[in-house]
C-alpha positions as CSV (number, residue, x, y, z in Angstrom):
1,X,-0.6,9.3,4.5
2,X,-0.9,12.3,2.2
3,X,2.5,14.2,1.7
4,X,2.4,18.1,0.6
5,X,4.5,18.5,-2.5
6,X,6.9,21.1,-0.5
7,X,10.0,21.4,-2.1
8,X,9.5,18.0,-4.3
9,X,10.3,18.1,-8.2
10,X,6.9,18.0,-10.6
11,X,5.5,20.4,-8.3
12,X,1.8,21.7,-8.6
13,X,0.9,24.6,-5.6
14,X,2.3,25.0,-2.3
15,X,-1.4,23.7,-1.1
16,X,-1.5,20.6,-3.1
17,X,-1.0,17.5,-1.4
18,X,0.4,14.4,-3.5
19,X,-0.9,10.9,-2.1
20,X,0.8,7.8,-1.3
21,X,0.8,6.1,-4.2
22,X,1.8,8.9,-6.6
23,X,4.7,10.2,-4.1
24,X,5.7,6.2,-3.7
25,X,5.9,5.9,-7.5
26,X,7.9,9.3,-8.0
27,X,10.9,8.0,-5.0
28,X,11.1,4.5,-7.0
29,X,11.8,6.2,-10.2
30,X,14.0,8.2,-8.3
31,X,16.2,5.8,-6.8
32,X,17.0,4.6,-10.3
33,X,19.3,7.2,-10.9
34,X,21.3,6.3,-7.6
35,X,21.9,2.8,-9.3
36,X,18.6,1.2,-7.3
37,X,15.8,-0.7,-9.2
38,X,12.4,-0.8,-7.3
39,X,9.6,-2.6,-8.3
40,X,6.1,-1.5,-7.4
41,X,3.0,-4.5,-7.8
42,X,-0.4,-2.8,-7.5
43,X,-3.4,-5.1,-6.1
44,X,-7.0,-3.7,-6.9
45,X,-6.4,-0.4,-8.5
46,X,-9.0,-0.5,-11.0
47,X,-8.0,-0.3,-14.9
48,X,-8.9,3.3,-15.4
49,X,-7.1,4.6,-12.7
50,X,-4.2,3.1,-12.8
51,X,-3.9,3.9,-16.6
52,X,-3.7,7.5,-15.7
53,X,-1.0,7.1,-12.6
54,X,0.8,4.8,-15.6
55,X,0.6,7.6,-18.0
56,X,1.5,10.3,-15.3
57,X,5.0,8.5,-14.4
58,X,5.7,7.9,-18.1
59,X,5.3,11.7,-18.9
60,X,7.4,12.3,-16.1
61,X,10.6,10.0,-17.3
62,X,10.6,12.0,-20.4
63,X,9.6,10.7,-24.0
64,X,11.6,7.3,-25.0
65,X,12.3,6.0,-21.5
66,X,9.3,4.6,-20.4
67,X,8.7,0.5,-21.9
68,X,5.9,-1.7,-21.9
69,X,6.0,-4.8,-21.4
70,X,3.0,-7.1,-22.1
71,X,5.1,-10.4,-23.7
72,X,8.1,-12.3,-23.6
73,X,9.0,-11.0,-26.7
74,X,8.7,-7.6,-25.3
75,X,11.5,-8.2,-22.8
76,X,14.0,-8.4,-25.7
77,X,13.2,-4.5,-26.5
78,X,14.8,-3.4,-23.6
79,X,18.5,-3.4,-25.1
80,X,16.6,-1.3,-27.7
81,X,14.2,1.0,-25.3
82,X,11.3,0.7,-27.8
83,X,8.2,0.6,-26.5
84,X,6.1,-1.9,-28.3
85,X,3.0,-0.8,-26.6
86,X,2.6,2.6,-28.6
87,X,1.5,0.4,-31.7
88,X,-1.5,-1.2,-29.1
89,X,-5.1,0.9,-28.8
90,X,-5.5,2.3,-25.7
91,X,-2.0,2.6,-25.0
92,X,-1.1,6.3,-27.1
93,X,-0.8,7.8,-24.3
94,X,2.9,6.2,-23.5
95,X,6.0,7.9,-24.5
96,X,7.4,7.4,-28.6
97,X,10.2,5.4,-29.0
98,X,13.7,6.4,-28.8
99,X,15.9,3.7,-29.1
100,X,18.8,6.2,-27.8
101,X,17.8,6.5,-24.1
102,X,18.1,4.4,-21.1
103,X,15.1,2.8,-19.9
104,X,13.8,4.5,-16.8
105,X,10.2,2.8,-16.1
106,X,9.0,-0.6,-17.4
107,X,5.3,-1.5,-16.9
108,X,4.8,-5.2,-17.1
109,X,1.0,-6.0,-17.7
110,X,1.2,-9.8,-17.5
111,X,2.1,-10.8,-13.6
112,X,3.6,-14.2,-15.2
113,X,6.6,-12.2,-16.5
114,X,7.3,-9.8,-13.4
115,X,9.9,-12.4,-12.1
116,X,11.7,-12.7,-15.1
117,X,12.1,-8.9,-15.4
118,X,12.8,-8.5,-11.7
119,X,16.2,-11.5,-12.4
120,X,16.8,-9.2,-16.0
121,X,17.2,-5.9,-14.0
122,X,19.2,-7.0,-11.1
123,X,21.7,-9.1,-13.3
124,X,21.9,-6.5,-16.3
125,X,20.4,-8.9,-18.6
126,X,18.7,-7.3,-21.9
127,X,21.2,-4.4,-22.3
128,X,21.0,-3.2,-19.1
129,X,24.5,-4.5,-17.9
130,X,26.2,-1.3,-19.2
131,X,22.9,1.2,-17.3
132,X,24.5,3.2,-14.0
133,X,20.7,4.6,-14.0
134,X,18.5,1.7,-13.2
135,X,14.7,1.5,-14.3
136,X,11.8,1.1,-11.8
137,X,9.1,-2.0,-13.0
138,X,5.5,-0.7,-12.5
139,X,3.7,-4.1,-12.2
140,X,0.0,-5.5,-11.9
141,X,-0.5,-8.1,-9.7
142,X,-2.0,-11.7,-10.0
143,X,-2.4,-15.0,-8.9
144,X,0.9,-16.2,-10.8
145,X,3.1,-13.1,-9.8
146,X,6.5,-14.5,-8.3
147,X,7.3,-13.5,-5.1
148,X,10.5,-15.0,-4.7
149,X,12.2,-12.7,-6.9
150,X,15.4,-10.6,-6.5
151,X,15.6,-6.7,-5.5
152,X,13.3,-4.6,-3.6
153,X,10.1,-4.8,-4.2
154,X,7.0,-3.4,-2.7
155,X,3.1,-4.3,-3.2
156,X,0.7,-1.6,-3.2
157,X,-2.7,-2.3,-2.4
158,X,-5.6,0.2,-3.6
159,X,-8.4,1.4,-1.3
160,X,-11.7,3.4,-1.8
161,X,-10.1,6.3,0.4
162,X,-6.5,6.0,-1.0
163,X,-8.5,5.5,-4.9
164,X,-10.5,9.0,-4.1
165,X,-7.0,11.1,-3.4
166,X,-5.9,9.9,-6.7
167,X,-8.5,11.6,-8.2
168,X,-9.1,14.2,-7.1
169,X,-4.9,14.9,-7.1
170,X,-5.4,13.9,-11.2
171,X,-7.9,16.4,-11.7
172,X,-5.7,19.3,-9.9
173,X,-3.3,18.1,-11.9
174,X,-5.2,18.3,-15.2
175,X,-6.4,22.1,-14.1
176,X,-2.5,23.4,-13.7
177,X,-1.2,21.3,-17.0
178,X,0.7,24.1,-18.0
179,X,2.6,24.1,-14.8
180,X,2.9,20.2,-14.6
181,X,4.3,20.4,-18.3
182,X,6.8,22.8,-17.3
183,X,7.8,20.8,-14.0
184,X,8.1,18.1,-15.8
185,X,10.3,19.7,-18.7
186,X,12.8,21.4,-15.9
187,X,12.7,17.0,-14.2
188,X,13.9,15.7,-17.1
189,X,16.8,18.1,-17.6
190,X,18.7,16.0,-15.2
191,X,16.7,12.7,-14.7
192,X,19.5,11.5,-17.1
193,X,22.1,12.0,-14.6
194,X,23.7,9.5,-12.1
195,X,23.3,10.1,-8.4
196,X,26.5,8.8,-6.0
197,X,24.4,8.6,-2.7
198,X,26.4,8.1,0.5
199,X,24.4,6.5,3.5
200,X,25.9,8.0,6.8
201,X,25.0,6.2,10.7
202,X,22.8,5.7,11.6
203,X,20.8,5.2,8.5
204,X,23.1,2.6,6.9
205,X,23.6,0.3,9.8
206,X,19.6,0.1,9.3
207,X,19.8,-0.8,5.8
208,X,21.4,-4.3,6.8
209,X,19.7,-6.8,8.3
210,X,20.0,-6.7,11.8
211,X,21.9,-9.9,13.9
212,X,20.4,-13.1,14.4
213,X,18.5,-13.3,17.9
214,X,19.0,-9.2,18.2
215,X,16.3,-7.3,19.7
216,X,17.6,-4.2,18.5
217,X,15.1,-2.2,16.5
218,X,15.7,-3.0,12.5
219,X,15.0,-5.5,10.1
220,X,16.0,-8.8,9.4
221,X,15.6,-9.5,6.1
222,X,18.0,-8.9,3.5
223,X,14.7,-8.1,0.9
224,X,13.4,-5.6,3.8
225,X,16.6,-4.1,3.6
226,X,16.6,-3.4,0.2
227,X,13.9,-1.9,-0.1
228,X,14.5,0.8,2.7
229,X,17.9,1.9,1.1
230,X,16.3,2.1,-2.6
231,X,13.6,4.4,-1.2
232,X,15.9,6.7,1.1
233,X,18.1,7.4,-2.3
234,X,15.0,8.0,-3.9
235,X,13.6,10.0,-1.7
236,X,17.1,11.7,-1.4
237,X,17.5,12.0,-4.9
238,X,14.1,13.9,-5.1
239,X,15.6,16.7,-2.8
240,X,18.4,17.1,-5.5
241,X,20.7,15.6,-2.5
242,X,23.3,13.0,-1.9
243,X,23.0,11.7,1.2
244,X,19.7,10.9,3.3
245,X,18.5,13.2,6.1
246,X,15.8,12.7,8.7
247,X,12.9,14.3,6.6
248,X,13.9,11.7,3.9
249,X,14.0,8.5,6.5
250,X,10.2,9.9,7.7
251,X,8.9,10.2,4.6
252,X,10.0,6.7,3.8
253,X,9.0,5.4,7.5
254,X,5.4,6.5,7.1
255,X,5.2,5.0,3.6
256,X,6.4,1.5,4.5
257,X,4.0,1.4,7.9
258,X,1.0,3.1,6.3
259,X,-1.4,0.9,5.1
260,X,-1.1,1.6,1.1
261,X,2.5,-0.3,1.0
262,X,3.5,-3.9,1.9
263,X,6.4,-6.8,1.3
264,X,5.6,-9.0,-1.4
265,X,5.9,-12.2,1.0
266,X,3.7,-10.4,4.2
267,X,-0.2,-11.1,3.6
268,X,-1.0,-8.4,6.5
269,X,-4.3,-7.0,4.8
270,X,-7.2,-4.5,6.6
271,X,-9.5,-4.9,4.5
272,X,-10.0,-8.3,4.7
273,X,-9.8,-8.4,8.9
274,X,-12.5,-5.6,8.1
275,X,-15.0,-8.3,5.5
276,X,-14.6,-10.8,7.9
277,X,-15.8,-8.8,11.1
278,X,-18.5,-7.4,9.5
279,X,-19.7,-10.7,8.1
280,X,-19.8,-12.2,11.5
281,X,-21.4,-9.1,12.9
282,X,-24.1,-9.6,10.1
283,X,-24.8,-13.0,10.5
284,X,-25.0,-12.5,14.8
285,X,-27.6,-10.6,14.3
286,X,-29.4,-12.7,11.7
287,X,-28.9,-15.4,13.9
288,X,-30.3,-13.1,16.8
289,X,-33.1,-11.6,14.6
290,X,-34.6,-15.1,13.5
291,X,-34.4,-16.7,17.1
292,X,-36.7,-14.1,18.7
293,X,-39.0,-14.3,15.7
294,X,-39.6,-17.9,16.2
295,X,-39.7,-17.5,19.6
296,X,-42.8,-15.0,19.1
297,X,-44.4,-17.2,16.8
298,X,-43.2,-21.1,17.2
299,X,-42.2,-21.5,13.9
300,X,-39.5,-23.4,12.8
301,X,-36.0,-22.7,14.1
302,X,-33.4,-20.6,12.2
303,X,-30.6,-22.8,10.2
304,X,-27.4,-21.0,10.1
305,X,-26.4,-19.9,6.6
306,X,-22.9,-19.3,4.9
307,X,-21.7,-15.9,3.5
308,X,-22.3,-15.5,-0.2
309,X,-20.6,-13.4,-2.7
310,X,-23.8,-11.3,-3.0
311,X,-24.3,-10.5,0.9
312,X,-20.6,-9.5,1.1
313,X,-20.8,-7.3,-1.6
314,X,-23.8,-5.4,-0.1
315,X,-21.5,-5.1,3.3
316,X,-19.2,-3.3,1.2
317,X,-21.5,-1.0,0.5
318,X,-22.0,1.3,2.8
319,X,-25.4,2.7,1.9
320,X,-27.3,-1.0,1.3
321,X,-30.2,-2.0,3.9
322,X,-27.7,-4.7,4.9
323,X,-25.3,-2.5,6.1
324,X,-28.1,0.0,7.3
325,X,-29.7,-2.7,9.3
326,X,-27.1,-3.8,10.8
327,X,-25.9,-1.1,12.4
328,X,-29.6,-0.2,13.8
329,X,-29.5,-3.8,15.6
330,X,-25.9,-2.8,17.0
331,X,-27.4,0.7,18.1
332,X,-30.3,-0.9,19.9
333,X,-28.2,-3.3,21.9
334,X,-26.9,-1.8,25.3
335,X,-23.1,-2.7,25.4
336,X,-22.4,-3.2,21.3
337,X,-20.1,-0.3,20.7
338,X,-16.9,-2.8,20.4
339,X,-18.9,-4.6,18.2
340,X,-19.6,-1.5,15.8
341,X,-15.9,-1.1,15.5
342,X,-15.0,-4.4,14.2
343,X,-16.8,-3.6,11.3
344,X,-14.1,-1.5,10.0
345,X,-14.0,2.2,10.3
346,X,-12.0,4.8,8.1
347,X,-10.8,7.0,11.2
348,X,-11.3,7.0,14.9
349,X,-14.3,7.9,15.3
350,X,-16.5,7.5,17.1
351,X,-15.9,7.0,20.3
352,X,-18.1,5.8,23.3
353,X,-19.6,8.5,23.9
354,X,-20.6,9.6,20.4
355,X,-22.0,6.2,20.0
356,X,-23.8,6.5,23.6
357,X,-25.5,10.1,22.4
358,X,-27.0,8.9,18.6
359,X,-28.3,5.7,20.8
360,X,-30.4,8.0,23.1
361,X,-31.2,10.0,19.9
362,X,-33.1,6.9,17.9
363,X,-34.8,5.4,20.5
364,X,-38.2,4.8,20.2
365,X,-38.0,6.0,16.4
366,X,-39.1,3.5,13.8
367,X,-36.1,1.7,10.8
368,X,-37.0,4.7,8.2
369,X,-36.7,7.4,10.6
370,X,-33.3,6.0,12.2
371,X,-32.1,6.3,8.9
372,X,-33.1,10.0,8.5
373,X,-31.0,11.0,11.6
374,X,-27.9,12.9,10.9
375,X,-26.0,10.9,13.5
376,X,-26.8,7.7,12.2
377,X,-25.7,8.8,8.5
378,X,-22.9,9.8,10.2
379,X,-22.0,6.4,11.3
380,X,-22.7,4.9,7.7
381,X,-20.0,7.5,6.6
382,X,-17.7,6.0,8.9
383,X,-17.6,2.8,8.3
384,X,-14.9,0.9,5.5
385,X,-16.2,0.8,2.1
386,X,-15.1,-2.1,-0.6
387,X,-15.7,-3.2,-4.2
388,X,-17.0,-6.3,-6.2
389,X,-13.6,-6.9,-7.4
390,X,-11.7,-6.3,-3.5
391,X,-14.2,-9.5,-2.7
392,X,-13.1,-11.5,-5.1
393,X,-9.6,-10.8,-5.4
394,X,-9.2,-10.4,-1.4
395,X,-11.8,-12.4,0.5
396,X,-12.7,-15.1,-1.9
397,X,-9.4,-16.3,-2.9
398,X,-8.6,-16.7,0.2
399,X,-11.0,-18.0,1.5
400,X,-11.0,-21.1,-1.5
401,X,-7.3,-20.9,-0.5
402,X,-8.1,-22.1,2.6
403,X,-6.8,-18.8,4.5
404,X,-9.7,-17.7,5.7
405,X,-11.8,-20.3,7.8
406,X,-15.4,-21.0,8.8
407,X,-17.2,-22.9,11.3
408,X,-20.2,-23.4,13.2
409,X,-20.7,-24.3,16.7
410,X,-23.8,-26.2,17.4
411,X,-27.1,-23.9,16.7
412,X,-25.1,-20.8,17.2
413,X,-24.4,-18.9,13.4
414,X,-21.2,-19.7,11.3
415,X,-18.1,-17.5,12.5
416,X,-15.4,-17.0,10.4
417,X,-11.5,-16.4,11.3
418,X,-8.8,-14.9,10.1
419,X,-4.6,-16.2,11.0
420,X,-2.8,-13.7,12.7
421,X,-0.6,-13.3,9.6
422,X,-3.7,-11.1,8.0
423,X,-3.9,-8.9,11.1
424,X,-2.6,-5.2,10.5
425,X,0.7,-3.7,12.4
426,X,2.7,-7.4,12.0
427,X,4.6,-5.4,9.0
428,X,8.3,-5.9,9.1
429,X,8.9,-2.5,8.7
430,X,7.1,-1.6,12.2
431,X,10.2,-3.1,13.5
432,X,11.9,0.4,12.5
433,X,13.2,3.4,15.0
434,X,10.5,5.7,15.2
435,X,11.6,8.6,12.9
436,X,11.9,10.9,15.8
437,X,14.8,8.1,17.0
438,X,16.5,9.3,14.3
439,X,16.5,12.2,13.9
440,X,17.4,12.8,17.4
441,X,20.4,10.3,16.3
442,X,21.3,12.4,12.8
443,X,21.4,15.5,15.0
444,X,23.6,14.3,17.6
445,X,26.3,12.3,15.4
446,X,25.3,9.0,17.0
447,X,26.5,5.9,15.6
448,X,25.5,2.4,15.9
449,X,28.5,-0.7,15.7
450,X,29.7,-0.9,11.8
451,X,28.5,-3.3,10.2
452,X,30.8,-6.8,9.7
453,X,31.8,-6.3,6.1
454,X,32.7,-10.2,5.9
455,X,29.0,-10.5,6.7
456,X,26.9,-8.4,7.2
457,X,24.4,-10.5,8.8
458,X,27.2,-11.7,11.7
459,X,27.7,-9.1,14.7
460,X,28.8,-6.5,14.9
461,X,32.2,-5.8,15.4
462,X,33.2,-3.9,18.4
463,X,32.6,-0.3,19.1
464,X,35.6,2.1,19.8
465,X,34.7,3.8,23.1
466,X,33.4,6.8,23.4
467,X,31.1,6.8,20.6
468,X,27.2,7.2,21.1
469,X,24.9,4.4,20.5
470,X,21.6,4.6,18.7
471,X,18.6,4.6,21.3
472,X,16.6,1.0,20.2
């Protein structure tokens, strides 16, 4: 979910409209000054792109406080805040070294040495025992990346809609650069200073993991946790502010149950629930397609085939004749509109009756001028769009992994399954109050039972009466 710049620092205009995984980028830098480190992992963003989000956060720390990381040996420059990588082609674009500043952003280009960096920044290893303003770690991902490390830590996974708000955000950017530069310049005057924030209830009782057994809305994981209080004092922090208010709890809310952001250990992914019923879809209706033919001419029966690389790949693709035939056997079946939306759809649209209306429109028309129709187009445009790379690094993997299953039953065509782990809307973080809860809450001084400092995973201790509860 897009968020308008508003009031934000490194404004552009009042109109622009910063997405996800720039404005998720800016609160994690953010919540270093309050003492937080977050580390962000991004899946899929292609090299390119993510070069110039890199290079956008590093200009906005301020020259000297942005390192890279691309060795073990690197890891020993953090005491020093050089940046090894401005010797490296490709890489001028980072900020000079100035040994004199704290660290504020570390990107770690090998996934092998995100763990180790995740244990050095919460235990103040490499210098950065004596830092009150703690550095966010900008990470790629890969098949070696540690999960199991400390401190909050979010993946961010890329897609083709999320990839196109990037750039065209960049290239506003790049028109207003004189602006930006100035932003910028007025950030960095205090980007340098500590930030105290205070949490107040109801919005720190969330920020611990909820009792064992409790039903209560919240989280249970202490990881989970973490995460939400780094990004309400970031997101705090970015309003010039010390203490969290409801427009800061649903900015974060939308960001941690939108589809661009999840925890490092949940394998919830879209996209790959989307490959999946679209490859079954496609091979239904090869399955259908070759039965009537030899029906019609008594040839030899249809054997079932497996999903290749090279047929998923067209299925991404949105304008290929697979995915262009596919949808005109869907259209000329009677009761196939379901089916048409496990293929994967951007929005909600459309509905039954927009799918009822382009079926009465191409019947009786012929494959090439089906695909002429503007309703038919507009279905194509619908429909979720993925990459080369997404199938390998998504679908394949998995499925070699043994994630993603596959299996014929008698004549019928191979179907393919998914666990219920992969399904969308499982995200601890749906387990939140609805932001409106809140803010209802904040504006009423509600409180929820204080937290057991002995341990804070025990109950609650009792509740002086007369104070409001929470609404779960």
């Amino acid at each position: 979910m897009a968020r308008s710049d508003g009031d934000n620092p490194l404004t552009l205009t009042a109109e622009s409209v910063i997405p996800d995984t720039i404005l998720l980028g800016r609160i994690a830098i953010a919540a270093g000054r309050a003492g937080y480190t977050v580390t962000l992992v991004y899946h899929d963003f292609p090299a390119p792109l993510l070069t110039e989000i890199w290079k956008y956060h590093a200009e906005g720390v301020g020259e000297g406080q942005a390192v890279y990381i691309g060795s073990r040996g690197d890891l020993r420059l953090l005491a020093q805040c050089k940046n090894s990588a401005a010797k490296e082609p490709g890489n001028e674009g980072m900020p000079a070294k100035n040994p004199s500043r704290t660290a504020r952003l570390v990107f770690v280009r090998d996934p092998r040495l995100l763990g180790e960096m995740a244990w050095a920044a919460e235990l103040g290893r490499f210098g950065m025992a004596e830092q009150t303003i703690r550095p966010a770690v900008f990470a790629i991902a890969g098949a070696e990346d540690d999960v199991d490390a400390p401190g909050a830590r979010l993946d961010a996974y890329a897609s083709p809609e999320e990839e196109q708000k990037i750039v065209s955000w960049l290239q506003q950017v790049e028109k207003e650069r004189q602006q930006v530069k100035k932003d910028l310049g007025d950030l960095q005057k205090t980007s340098e200073t500590p930030v105290a924030v205070s949490f107040r209830e109801p919005i720190d009782r969330l920020c611990w993991p909820r009792p064992l057994g409790s039903e209560a809305a919240g989280l249970s994981r202490l990881s989970d946790c973490q995460v939400l209080r780094a990004l309400l004092a970031g997101a705090c922090v970015l309003r010039n502010q010390q203490e969290p208010n409801a427009d800061d709890y649903d900015t974060v809310y939308a960001l941690l149950t939108g589809k661009l952001a999840r925890p490092a250990d949940e394998r919830a992914d879209a996209l790959v629930v989307d490959m999946v019923g679209r490859t079954n879809e496609y091979l239904q209706m090869l399955h259908c397609e070759a039965n009537a033919l030899s029906a019609r001419s008594d040839s030899a029966s249809y054997r079932p085939r497996r999903v290749t690389r090279k047929i998923l790949v067209d299925l991404g693709d949105t304008r290929s004749q697979a995915v262009r035939q596919l949808v005109r056997f869907l259209l000329k079946q009677t009761k196939n509109f379901q089916s048409f939306r496990k293929l994967g759809l951007l929005a909600d649209w459309p509905q039954e009756s927009d799918w009822q209306a382009i079926q009465r429109d191409i019947a009786d028309k012929k494959p090439k001028e089906v695909n002429r129709l503007p309703g038919f187009r507009k279905l194509l445009a619908a429909l979720q769009y993925w990459t080369e790379k997404q199938v390998r690094s998504r679908f394949h993997r998995q499925y070699k992994d043994g994630t993603i299953d596959g299996e014929k039953k008698g004549t019928g065509p191979w179907i393919y399954t998914v666990p219920e782990t992969l399904v969308p809307g499982r995200s601890a973080f749906h387990n939140l109050p609805k932001p409106a809860v809140i803010r209802a809450a904040l504006a009423a001084g509600a409180n929820v039972p204080e937290p057991n400092t002995a341990c804070p995973a025990c109950p609650p201790l009792a509740q002086p009466a007369g104070q409001a509860q929470v609404p779960e």
